[in-house]
C-alpha positions as CSV (number, residue, x, y, z in Angstrom):
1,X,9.4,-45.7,33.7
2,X,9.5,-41.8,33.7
3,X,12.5,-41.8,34.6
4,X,13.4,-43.8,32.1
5,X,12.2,-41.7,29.5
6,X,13.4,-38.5,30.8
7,X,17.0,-40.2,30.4
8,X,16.0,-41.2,26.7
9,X,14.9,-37.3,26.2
10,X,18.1,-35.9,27.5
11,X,20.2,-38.3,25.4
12,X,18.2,-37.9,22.3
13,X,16.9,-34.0,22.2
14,X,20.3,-32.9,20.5
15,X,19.6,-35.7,17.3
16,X,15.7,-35.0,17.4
17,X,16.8,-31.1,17.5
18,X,19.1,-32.1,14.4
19,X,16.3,-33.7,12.1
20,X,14.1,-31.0,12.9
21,X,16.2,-28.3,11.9
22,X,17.6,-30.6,8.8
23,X,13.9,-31.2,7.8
24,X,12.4,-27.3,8.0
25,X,15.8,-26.1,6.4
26,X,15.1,-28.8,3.6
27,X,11.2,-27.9,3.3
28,X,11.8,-24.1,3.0
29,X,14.6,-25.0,0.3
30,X,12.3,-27.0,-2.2
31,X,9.4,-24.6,-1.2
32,X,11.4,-21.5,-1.5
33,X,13.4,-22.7,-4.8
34,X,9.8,-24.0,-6.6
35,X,7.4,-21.3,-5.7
36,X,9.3,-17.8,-5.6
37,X,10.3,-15.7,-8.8
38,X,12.7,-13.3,-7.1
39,X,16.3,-15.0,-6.7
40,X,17.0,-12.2,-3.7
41,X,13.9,-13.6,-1.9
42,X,14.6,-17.5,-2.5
43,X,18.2,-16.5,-1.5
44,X,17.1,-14.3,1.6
45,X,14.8,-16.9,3.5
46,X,16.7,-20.5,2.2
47,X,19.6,-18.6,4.3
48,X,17.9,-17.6,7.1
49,X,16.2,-21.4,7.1
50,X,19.6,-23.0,7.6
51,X,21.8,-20.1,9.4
52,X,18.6,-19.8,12.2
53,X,18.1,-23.2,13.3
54,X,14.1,-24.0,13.6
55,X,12.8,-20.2,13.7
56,X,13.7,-19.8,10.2
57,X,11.6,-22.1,9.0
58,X,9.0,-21.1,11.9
59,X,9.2,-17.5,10.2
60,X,8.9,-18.4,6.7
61,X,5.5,-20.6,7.5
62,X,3.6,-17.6,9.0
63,X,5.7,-14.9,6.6
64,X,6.7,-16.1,3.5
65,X,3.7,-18.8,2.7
66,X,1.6,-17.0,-0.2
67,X,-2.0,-18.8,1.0
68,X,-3.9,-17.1,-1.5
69,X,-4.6,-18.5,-4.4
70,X,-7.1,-16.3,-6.7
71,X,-6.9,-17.4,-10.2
72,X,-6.2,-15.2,-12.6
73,X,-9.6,-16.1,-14.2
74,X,-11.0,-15.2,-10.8
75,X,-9.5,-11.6,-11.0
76,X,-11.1,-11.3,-14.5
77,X,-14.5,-11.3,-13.2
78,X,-13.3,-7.7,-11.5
79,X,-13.5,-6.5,-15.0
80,X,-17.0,-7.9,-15.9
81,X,-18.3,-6.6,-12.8
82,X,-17.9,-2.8,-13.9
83,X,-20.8,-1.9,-16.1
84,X,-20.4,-1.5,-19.8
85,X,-21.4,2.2,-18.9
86,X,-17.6,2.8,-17.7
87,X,-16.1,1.6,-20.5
88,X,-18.0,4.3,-23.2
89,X,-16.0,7.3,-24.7
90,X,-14.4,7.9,-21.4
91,X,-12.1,5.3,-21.6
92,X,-9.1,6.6,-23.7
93,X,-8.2,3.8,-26.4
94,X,-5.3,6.4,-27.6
95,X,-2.7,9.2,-26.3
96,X,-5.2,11.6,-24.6
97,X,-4.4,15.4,-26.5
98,X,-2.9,17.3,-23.0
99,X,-0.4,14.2,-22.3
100,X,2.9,14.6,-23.9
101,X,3.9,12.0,-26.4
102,X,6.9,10.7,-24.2
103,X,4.5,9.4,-22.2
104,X,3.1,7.1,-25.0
105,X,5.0,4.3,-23.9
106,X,4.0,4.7,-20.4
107,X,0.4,4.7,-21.6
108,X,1.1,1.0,-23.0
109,X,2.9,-0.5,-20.3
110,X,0.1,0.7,-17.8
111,X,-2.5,-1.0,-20.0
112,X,-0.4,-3.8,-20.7
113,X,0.3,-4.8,-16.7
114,X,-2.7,-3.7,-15.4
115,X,-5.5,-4.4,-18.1
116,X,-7.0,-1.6,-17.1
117,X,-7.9,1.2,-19.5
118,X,-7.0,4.7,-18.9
119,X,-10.2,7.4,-18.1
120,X,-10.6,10.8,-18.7
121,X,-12.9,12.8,-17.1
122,X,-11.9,12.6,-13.6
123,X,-11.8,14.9,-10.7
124,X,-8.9,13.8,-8.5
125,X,-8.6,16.4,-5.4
126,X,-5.8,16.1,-2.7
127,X,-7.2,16.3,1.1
128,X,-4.0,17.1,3.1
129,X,-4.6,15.3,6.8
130,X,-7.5,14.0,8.4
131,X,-8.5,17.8,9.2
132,X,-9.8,18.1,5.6
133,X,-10.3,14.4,4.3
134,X,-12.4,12.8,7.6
135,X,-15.1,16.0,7.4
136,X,-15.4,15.1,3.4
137,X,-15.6,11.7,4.1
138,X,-18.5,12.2,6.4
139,X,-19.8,14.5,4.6
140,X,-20.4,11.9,1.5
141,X,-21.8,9.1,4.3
142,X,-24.0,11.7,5.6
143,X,-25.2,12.5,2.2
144,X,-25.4,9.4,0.4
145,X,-28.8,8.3,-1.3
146,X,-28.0,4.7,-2.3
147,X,-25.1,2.6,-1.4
148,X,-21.1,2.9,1.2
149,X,-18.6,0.7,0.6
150,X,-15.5,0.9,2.6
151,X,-12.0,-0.9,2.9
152,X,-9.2,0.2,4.9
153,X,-6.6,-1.4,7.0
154,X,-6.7,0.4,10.0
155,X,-10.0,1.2,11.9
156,X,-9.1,2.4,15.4
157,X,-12.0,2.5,18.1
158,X,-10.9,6.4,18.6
159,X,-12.4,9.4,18.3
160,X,-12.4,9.2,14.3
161,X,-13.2,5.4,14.3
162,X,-16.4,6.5,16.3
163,X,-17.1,9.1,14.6
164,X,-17.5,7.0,11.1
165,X,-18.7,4.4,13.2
166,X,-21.9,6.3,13.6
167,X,-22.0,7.9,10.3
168,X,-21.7,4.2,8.9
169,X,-24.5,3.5,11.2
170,X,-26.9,6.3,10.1
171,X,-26.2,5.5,6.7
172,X,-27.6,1.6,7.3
173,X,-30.7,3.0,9.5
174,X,-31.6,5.2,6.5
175,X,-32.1,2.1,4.7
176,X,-29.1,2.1,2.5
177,X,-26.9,-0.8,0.9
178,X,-23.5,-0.6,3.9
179,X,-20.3,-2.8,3.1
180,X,-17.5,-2.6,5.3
181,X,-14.8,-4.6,4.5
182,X,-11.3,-4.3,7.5
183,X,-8.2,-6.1,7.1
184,X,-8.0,-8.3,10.4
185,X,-4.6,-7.4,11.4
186,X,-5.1,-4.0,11.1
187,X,-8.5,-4.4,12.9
188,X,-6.4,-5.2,15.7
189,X,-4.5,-2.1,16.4
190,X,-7.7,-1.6,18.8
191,X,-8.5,-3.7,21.2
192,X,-11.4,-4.9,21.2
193,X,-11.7,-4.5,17.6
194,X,-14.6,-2.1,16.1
195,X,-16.0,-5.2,14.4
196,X,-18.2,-5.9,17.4
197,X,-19.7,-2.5,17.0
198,X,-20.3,-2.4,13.6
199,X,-22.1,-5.9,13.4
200,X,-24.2,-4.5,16.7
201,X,-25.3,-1.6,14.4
202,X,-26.3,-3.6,12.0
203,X,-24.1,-3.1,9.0
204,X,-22.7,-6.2,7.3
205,X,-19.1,-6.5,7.9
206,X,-16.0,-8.7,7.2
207,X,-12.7,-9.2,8.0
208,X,-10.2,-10.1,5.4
209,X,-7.8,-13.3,5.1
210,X,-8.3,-13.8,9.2
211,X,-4.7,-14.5,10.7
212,X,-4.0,-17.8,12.1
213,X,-1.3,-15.6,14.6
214,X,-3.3,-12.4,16.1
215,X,0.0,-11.0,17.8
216,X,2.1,-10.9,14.9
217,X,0.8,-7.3,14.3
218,X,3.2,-5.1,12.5
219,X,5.4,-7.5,10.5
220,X,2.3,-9.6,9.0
221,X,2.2,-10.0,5.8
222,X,-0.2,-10.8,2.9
223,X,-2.7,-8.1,4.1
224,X,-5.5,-5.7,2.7
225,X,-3.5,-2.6,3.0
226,X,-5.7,-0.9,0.1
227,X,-8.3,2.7,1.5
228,X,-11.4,2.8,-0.7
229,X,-14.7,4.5,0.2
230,X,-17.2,5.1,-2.9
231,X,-20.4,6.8,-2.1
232,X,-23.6,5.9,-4.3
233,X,-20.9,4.5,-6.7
234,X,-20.3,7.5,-7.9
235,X,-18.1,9.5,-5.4
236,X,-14.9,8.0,-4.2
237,X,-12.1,8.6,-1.7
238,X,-8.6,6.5,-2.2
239,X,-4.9,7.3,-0.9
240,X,-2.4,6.7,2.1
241,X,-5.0,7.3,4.8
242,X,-6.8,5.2,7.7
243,X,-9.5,5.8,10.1
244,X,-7.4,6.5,13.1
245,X,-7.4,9.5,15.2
246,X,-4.0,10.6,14.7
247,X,-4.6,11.7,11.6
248,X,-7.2,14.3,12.7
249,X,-4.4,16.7,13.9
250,X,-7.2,19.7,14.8
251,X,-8.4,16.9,17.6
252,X,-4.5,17.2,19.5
253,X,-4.3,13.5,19.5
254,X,-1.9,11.9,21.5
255,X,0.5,10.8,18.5
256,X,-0.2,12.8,15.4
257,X,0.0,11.6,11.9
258,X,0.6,13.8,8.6
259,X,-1.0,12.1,5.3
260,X,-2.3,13.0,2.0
261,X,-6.2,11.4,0.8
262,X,-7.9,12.3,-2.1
263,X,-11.6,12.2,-3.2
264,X,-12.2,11.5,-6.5
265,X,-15.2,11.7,-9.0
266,X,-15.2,10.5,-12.5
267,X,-15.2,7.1,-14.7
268,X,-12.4,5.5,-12.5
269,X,-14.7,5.9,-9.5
270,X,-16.1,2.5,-11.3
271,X,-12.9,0.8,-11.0
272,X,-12.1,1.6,-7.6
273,X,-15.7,0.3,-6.6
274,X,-14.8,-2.4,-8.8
275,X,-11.6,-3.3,-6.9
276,X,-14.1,-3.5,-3.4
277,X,-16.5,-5.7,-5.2
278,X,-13.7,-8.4,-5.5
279,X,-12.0,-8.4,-2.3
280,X,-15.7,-8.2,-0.8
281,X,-16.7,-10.9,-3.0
282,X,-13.1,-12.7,-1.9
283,X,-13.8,-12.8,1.8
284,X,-17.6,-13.1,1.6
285,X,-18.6,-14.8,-0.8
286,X,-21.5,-12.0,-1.9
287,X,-21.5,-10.4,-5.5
288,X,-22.1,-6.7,-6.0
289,X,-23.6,-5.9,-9.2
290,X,-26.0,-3.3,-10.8
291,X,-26.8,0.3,-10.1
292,X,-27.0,0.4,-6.6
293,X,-23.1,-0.1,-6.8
294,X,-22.3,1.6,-9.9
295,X,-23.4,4.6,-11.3
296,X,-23.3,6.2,-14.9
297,X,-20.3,7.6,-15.6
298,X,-20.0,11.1,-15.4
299,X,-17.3,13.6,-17.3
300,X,-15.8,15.4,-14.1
301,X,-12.7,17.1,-14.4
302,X,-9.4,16.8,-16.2
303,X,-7.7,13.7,-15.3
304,X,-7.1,11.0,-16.8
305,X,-6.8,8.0,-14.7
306,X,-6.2,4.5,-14.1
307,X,-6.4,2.3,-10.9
308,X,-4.0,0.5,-10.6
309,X,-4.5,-2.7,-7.9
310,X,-0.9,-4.8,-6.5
311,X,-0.8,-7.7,-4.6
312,X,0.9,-11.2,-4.2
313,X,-1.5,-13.0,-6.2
314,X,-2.3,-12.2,-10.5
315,X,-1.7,-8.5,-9.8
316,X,2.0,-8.8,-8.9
317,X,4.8,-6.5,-9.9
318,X,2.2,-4.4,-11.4
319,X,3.1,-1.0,-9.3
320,X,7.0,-1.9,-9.3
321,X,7.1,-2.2,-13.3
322,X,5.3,1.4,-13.3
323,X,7.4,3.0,-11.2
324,X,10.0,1.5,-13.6
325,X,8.5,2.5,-16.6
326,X,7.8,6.1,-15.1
327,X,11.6,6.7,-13.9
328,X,12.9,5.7,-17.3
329,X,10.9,8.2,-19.1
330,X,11.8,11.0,-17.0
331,X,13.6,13.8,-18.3
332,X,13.7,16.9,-16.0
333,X,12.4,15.7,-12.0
334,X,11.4,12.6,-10.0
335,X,9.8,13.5,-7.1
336,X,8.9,10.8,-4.3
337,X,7.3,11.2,-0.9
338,X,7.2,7.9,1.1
339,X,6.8,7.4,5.1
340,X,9.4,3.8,4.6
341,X,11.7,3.9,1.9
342,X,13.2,0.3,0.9
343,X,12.8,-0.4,-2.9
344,X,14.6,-3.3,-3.9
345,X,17.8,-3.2,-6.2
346,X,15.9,-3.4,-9.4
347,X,13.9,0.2,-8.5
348,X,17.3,2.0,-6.4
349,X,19.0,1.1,-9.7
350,X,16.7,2.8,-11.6
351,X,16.3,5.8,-9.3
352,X,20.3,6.1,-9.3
353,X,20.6,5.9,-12.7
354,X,17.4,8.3,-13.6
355,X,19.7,10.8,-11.4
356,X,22.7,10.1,-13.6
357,X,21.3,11.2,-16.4
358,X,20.5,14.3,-15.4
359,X,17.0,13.9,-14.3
360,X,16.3,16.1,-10.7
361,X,15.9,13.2,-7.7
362,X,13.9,14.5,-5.0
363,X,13.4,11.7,-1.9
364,X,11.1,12.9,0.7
365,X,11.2,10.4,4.0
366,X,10.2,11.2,8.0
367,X,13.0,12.1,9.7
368,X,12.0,9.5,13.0
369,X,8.9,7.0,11.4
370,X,7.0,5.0,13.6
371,X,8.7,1.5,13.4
372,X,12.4,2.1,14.6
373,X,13.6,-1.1,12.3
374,X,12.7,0.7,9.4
375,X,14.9,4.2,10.5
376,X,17.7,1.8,11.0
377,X,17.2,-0.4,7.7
378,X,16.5,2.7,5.7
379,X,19.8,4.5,6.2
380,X,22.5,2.1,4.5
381,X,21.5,2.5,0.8
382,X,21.2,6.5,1.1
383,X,24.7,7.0,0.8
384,X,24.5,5.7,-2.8
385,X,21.7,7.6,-3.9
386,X,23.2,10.8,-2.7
387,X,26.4,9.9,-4.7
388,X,24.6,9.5,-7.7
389,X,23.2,12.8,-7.3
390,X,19.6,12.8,-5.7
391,X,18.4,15.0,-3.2
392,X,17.5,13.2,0.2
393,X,14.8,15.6,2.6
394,X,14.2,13.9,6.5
395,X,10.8,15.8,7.7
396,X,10.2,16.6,10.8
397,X,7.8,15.4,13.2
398,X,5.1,14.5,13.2
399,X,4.9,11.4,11.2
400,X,4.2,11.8,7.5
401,X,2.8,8.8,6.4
402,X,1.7,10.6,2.5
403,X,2.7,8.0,-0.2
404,X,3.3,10.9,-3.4
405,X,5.3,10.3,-6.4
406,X,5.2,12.8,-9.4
407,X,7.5,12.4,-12.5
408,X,8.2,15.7,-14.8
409,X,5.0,17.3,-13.6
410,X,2.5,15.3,-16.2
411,X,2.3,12.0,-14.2
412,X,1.8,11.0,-10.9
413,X,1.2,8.0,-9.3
414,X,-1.1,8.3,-5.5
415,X,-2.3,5.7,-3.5
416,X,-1.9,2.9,-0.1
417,X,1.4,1.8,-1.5
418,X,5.1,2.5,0.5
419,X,8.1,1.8,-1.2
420,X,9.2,-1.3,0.7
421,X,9.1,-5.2,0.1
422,X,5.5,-6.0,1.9
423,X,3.8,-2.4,0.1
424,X,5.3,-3.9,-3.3
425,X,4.9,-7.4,-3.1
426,X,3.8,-8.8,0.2
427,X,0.4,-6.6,1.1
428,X,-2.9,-5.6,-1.5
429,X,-2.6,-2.6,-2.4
430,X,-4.6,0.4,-4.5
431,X,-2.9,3.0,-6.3
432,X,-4.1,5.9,-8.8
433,X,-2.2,6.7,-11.9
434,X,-3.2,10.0,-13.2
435,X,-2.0,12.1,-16.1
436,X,-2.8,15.9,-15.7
437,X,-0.5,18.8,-15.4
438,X,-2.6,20.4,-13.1
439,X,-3.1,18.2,-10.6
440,X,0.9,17.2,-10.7
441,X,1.3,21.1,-9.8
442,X,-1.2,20.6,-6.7
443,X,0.9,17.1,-5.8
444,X,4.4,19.3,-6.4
445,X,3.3,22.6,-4.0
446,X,2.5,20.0,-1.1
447,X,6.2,18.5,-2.0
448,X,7.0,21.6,-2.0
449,X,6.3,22.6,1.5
450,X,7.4,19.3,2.7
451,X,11.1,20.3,1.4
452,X,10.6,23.5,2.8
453,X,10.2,22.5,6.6
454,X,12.8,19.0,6.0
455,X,16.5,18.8,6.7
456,X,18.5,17.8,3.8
457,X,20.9,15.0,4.4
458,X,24.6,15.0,3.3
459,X,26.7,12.0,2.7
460,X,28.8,12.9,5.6
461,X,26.1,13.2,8.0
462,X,25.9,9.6,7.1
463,X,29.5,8.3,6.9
464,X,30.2,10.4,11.0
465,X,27.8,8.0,12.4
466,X,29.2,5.8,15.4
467,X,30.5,2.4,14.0
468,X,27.6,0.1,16.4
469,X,25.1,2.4,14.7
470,X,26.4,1.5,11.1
471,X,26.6,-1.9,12.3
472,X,22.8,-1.7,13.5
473,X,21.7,-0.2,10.6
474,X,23.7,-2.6,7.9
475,X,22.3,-5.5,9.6
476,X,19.1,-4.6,9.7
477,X,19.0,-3.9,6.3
478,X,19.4,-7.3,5.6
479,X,15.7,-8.0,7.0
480,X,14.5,-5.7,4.4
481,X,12.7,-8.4,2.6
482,X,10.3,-9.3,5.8
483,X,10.1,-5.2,7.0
């Protein structure tokens, strides 16, 4: 009888193989075609469904399945949760006086994509590493009278995971309100996780959108990739930054890390505790409301500011139609600092063409990043920005992982966000848009001593390199929509 069937196996695998492969291929052609806006993406995984028998369909199941479904009336509630308190004379219903009027369109398509005012008053100061953001983080725990929230992807148990483990830990003995919210993949860089330790402290503690496949660490997608802390709802801290001791460069860590952070104090503090309260409420089902959470706003500085959230679910496209709107307005420099550096047609196009008019293109990248299919993807589509006149900068180790972009010195746009497919449409993401010229200056002198220590590239640099190089690096390019 076995062997029997073991004959019947080896005779039939080839036509069982066949309807397999016929079936996923079908199933990611119906699912893609019905269920994805973006022709390139339909295009890019109904091809690699039928020119990579079985594993192209195995891919797009665990990659290119959107499983979450908040409704949009779901994502309203975010709004209701701030208080009517941060939408008083702060909020700007107009052009604020200091922003030039070529920004007024701008201003509308910001409100229009986010609906999210714009609010003045706001303090927004630039923490360059983890040797000046980590001590002003702990310094807020440390001081806090009322309520922590924090969200972040990665929470290493290193020497700077500790140490905000125990500030984290303090802050919950002293009686106050502690939410900690980790993205589960990133949770996972360490192993074990500091979720253990957190929950043994005490302090009430989640994991976002759990992943059904805990080794596919790096190329997941659909993640909480947003870094918000806000401190008695009042004091908040947002940018490119996780907890992770690389970043704390005056510690000599093994691997070192360059980034930018910011701590910010103002009406918009409301927003980005507003943006915690729904993916808290998301993954746990628990409501944050009243003061505790959300202080009266408070006139603070000279920005004005709106957050602006981006994700695969009603907050889609958001960030890329900015960045749109924010290259077509400018008239004397683009400048934009990213650590991976794949926009999609639609934003090169508009980066080329923001060059051909004129406009001062300044792309800041790492010279060697951390994920070598990125280096490799990154390198095919320089050649045309360079011809169209921008100005390409590689800096030099270590790793700078700061996400900047500033347009004409007025606007500037800082955050979690990279400019590749899972950053703009794949991952959740938090970004601040801010209109000041001061703080653009502050945003332009760290550029500026970026440029200063980076190696400018040359289109010839890029045309002498060894034809299985080029090869490498066009082909990987074409896995730019899953890097």
């Amino acid at each position: 009888m076995m062997h029997s069937l073991l004959a019947w196996a080896q005779g039939a695998w080839p036509y069982l193989f066949t309807i397999v492969y016929l079936a996923g291929a079908a199933w990611v052609t119906v699912d893609a075609v019905l269920r994805k806006r973006h022709a390139p993406s339909v295009v890019a995984w109904v091809g690699l469904a039928w020119l990579a028998p079985i594993s192209g369909a195995i891919a797009y199941y665990l990659l290119g399945i959107n499983r979450i479904h908040r409704s949009a009336s779901a994502l309203d509630r975010r709004v209701t949760i701030v208080p009517e308190a941060a939408h008083d004379a702060c909020a700007v219903s107009g052009r604020p006086p200091a922003i030039d009027p070529r920004f007024e369109g701008l201003l509308r398509l910001g409100e229009r994509v986010t609906r999210r005012p714009l609010y003045e008053g706001n303090c927004v100061e630039p923490l360059v590493d983890g040797d000046a953001a980590y001590p002003a983080m702990l310094a807020a725990i440390e001081s806090a009278q009322c309520s922590v929230t924090l969200v972040t992807y990665i929470f290493d148990r290193d020497l700077a995971g500790e140490a905000f483990r125990d500030a984290l830990a303090r802050a919950h003995a002293r009686g106050l309100a502690v939410r900690v919210l980790l993205d589960d993949v990133g949770a996972r860089y360490s192993k074990p996780t500091i979720l253990g330790e957190l929950r043994a402290a005490g302090i009430p503690v989640a994991a976002f959108l759990p992943t059904r496949v805990p080794r596919l660490y790096q190329y997941a997608n659909l993640r909480n990739h947003r870094k918000i802390m806000v401190v008695d709802g009042c004091v908040g801290f947002t940018g490119g930054m996780n907890i992770r001791g690389g970043h704390w460069r005056s510690r000599s860590p093994a691997s070192p890390v360059r980034c930018v952070h910011f701590r910010v104090d103002g009406p918009v503090v409301a927003d980005m505790q507003a943006m915690f309260a729904t993916d808290w409420h998301f993954t746990t089902g628990e409501r944050l409301d009243g003061e505790r959470w959300f202080a009266p706003v408070l006139d603070c500085g000279p920005v004005a500011a709106r957050g602006v959230p981006d994700g695969p679910d009603a907050d889609i496209d958001n960030l890329p139609r900015l960045l749109l709107g924010a290259l077509s307005v400018a008239t004397r420099r683009v400048r934009i600092v990213t650590p991976y550096f794949l926009p999609d047609d639609g934003l090169a196009s508009a980066i080329s063409v923001a060059a051909l008019r004129g406009v001062a293109v300044d792309i800041v990248i790492p010279e060697r990043s951390n994920v070598p299919l990125m280096d490799w993807a990154m390198t095919p589509q320089l050649p045309w920005l360079l011809d169209a006149g921008c100005r390409v900068f590689r800096t030099p180790p270590p790793f700078d992982h700061s996400k900047l972009c500033v347009v004409d010195g007025e606007w500037a746009m800082v955050g979690s966000t990279n400019w590749d497919a899972r950053s703009l449409r794949l991952n959740f993401e938090y970004n601040l848009e801010c209109y000041d010229r001061g703080f653009a200056a502050q945003l332009d002198a760290i550029i500026d001593e970026k440029i200063a220590d980076a190696r400018a590239m040359c289109r010839a640099e890029i045309d002498a390199r060894a034809l299985p190089v080029r090869l490498r690096d066009g082909l990987t390019r074409l896995l730019s929509p899953y890097l």
